[in-house]
C-alpha positions, 0 to 999 in steps of 0.5 A: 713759399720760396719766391722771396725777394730781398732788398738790401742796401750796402753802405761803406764810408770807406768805399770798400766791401767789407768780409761780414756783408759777403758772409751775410749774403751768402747765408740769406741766399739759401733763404731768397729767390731772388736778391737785388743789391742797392749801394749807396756808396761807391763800389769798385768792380772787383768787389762787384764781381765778387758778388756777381761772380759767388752767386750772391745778387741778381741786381745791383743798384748804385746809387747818391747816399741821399735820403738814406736807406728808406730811399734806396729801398724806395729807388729799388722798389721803383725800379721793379714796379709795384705790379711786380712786387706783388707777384712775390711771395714776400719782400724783405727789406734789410740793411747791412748795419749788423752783424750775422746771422749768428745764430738760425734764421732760416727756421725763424723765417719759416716760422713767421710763414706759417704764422698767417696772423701776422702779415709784417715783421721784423727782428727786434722793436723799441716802445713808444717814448718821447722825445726832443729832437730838435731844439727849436721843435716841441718834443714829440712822442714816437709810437711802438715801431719795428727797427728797420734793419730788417722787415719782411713784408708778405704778399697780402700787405705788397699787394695792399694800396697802402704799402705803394702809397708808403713806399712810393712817396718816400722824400729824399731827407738829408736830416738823418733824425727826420728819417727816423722821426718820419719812415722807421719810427712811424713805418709799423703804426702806418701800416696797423692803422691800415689793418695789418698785423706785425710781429718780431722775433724779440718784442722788448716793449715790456722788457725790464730794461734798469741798467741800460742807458736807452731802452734800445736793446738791439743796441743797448743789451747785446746779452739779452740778444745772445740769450734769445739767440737773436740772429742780427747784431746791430754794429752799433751795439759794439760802438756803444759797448766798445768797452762795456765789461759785457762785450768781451763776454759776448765775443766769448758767447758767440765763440762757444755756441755759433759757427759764426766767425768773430774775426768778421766782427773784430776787422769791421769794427777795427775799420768803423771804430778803434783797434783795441777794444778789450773784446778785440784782442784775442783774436788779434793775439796769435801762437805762431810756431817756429817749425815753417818749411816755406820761406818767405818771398819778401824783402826783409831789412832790419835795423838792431840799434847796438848799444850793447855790443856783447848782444850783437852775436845773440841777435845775429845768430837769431837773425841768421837762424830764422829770419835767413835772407835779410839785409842788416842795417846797424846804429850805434852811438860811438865812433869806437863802437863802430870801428869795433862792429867793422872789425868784427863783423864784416858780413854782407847782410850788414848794408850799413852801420851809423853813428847817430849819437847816445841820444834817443836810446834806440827811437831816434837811430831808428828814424834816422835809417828809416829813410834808408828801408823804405823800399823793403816789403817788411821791416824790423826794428830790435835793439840790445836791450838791458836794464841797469836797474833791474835786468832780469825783469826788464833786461834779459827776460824782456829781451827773450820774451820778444826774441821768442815772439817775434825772431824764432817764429819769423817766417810764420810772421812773414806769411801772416803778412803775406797773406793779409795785406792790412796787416801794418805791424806785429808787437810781442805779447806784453814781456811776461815777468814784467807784466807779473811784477809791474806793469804800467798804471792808468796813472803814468799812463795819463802822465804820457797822454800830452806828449802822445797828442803832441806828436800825433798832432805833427804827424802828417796822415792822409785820412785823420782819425782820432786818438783816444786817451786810454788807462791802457794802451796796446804797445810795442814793449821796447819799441821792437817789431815787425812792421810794413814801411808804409804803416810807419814812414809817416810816424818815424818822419816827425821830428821829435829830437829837440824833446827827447831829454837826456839820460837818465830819462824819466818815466814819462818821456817822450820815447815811452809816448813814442813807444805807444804809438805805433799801433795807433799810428799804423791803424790811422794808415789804414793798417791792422796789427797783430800780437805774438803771444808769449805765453799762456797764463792762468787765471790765479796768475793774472789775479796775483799779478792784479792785486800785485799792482794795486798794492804798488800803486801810491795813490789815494784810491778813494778820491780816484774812484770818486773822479773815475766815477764822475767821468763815468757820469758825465760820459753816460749823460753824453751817449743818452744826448747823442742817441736821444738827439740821434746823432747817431748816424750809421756806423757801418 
């Protein structure tokens, strides 16, 4: 049977076409004659011609985001006429709410038609439970159903009278849970009740499911789906398992038996969720090389706050040896050092050169001639950077590291930002002796969290997003990077100069909240980042470097993990409520 049909609605928060929807398509097309595309938000015409222009649809249908999926499948079904519908082999209907194929689904297709016992079916099932959707309404018991990310309907069932009696009397719905109590959930005993027979490729009704905060394991058990080689991911499964343990696993899984690209996971997620998930940022760390004939055709200007003014021939002779065309821009905290920088250095890339005082190490100089680079296509930010305290661990290993990461491989920087205009910034692997010997705790990292909200709250984003309080955060060690002005200007614009204390600064100041902000801030812009690793470590590294830091921490352990597991608590208790009352609207 070839003539089969697909309706498949799109939905995008952000009115754009995301790369996993073109990649899906492109491999259901093989399996469909014919596919009619039904967006229920706002597409833009060359994201259309793209479509049109790859072969990937033969209709397209725009259309409110009203009633929800089962009333665009319903407008589309209309629009052919059941007579037509009938004339098909088989009508499929699916949503882009997940991820794939991942793994094969033409031979799962050709499986089901074969099977004549089987007239309906879907990917994945969730049993019959009862459940309390709204307050002021009894509980309610919902039946063994089909999810509707995907059903295939075959010829027999389209023809029947009950498939346009259900089809096409689909309400509009604004409550999404009325939705899912009245169509999905209800769909699949609807029609066994008229006397067809459904199947799905994981029946997980008698599935053993301990363990799992809901018995939903297209959402809840991302391993039992790679272990069945389930073709479709739901998005929600990584929403929900954001920073379950098992989701970098699942990624790794997924890199070591599918020719599927992760990357399609990683940049859709980094757009519906956060930046830095854990199962994120191997594919967000890059190995450039320095050994790049093309030269970049971007504007570049960089700022180097010179505290220490021995180091400006170090930075000057990276800058000239692999950055080559750039504009300089330089600060720094006395009028004596300036006098001196004049006198040794009269170069043409050098723009500028400002006093700005000895206050804000090199944040505050970096705000100030911001305004000056606002015009480059890329920017970056260095300062000479030492420690008095320790300055091999965090003074001259530090500062190499980052010029190995981020100054000799520049012009391969540069074409990762040529070629990916959501690239906001790259940072430098975390330095590496200092990540051996120290390393930040969740515990000075919750002492930084107050003035991180502070200055997030004064800064003026276009589409507010939220930031998270983590036990760790992805951060520009030293505040160096390479960044687009664009990804930035709205953070180096707030004035934070009246709380920055005088030296010595303490840990938990606020240029350290500073400091673990740029990524966050460049993401709320509409930005992605990178990583520039530094190095490759092995396993027994990362093991002594993690009982290292435990043995440095002056805690009371016990009493912490007793609070880390009330939040563990809590935190379940509030994702079971969220999904029970199905508050989960569609996280595309």
């Amino acid at each position: 049977m070839n003539n089969k049909l697909l309706l498949y609605v799109h939905f995008n928060r952000n009115n754009e076409l995301s790369d996993h929807v073109i990649y899906q398509l492109t491999h259901l097309r093989q399996n469909f004659e014919e596919v009619f595309f039904i967006s229920n938000s706002e597409m833009d015409e060359n994201d259309l011609s793209t479509l049109t222009g790859q072969n990937l649809i033969d209709g397209f249908m725009q259309r409110e985001n009203k009633g929800y999926d089962f009333v665009a499948w319903s407008d589309a079904m209309k629009h052919y006429g059941f007579d037509k519908l009938a004339s098909y082999d088989s009508v499929t209907v699916m949503n882009d709410t997940c991820f794939g194929p991942v793994y094969d689904f033409e031979g799962i297709l050709a499986k089901f038609d074969k099977d004549t016992s089987v007239d309906f079916w879907g990917i994945t099932n969730n049993r019959s439970h009862k459940v309390k959707p709204w307050e002021n309404r009894e509980a309610i018991v919902l039946p063994d159903h089909i999810q509707s990310y995907f059903v295939n309907y075959k010829q027999k069932i389209v023809k029947s009278e009950a498939f346009e009696n259900f089809w096409a009397n689909i309400e509009v719905l604004d409550d999404v849970v009325e939705v899912i109590v009245k169509y999905e959930t209800a769909m699949t005993k609807y029609f066994e009740d008229a006397g067809f027979k459904s199947g799905v490729v994981f029946d997980t009704r008698k599935e053993e499911w301990s363990g799992m905060l809901v018995h939903d394991f297209s959402v809840f058990n991302l391993p039992e789906l790679l272990k069945r080689h389930i073709p479709f991911l739901k998005i929600k499964a990584f929403s929900y398992g954001a920073e379950n343990i098992y989701t970098p696993l699942v990624i790794e899984r997924l890199k070591q038996e599918t020719s599927f690209p992760v990357k399609l996971i990683v940049n859709h997620m980094t757009e519906v969720d956060y930046p830095d998930r854990e199962y994120m940022l191997e594919e967000k760390t890059l190995k450039f090389t320095k050994e790049v004939s093309a030269k970049t055709n971007l504007k570049i200007g960089i700022h180097l706050h010179a505290f220490y003014l021995d180091l400006i021939p170090e930075y000057l002779n990276y800058f000239d040896k692999y950055v080559q065309n750039y504009d300089l821009y330089i600060t720094t905290d006395t009028e004596e050092k300036y006098e001196e920088i004049f006198k040794n250095y009269p170069l043409p890339q050098i723009k500028k050169v400002i006093v700005t005082g000895n206050k804000g190490r090199d944040v505050l100089p970096w705000m100030q001639v911001s305004e000056l680079m606002t015009d480059y296509d890329l920017c970056g930010h260095f300062h000479t950077k030492k420690s008095k305290d320790n300055d091999w661990i965090v003074g001259e290993s530090w500062r190499r590291d980052i010029e190995y990461s981020l100054l000799e491989p520049a012009q391969a920087i540069f074409q990762e930002f040529e070629k990916n205009p959501k690239l906001g910034l790259i940072i430098a692997d975390v330095p590496s002796f200092f990540e051996h010997f120290y390393g930040p705790t969740y515990i000075t990292e919750r002492d930084i969290w107050p003035d991180m909200q502070e200055i997030w709250q004064k800064i003026d984003f276009e589409n507010s997003k939220e930031l998270k309080q983590k036990d760790s955060y992805v951060m520009s060690y030293g505040t160096m990077i390479w960044y687009r002005p664009q990804a930035l200007n709205n953070l180096l614009n707030v004035n934070i100069q009246a709380d920055v204390p005088e030296e010595p600064l303490p840990y938990n100041s606020i240029l350290h909240a500073f400091e673990r902000l740029l990524v966050y801030v460049s993401w709320a812009n509409g930005y992605d980042f990178r990583i520039s690793q530094i190095q490759t470590n092995n396993g027994f590294v990362a093991n002594f470097s993690a009982n290292r830091l435990l043995r440095s921490v002056e805690t009371d352990l016990t009493q912490t993990k007793l609070r880390d597991l009330v939040k563990m608590i809590f935190k379940k208790i509030k994702v079971i409520i969220v999904y029970r009352l199905g508050f989960n609207k569609k996280n595309k």
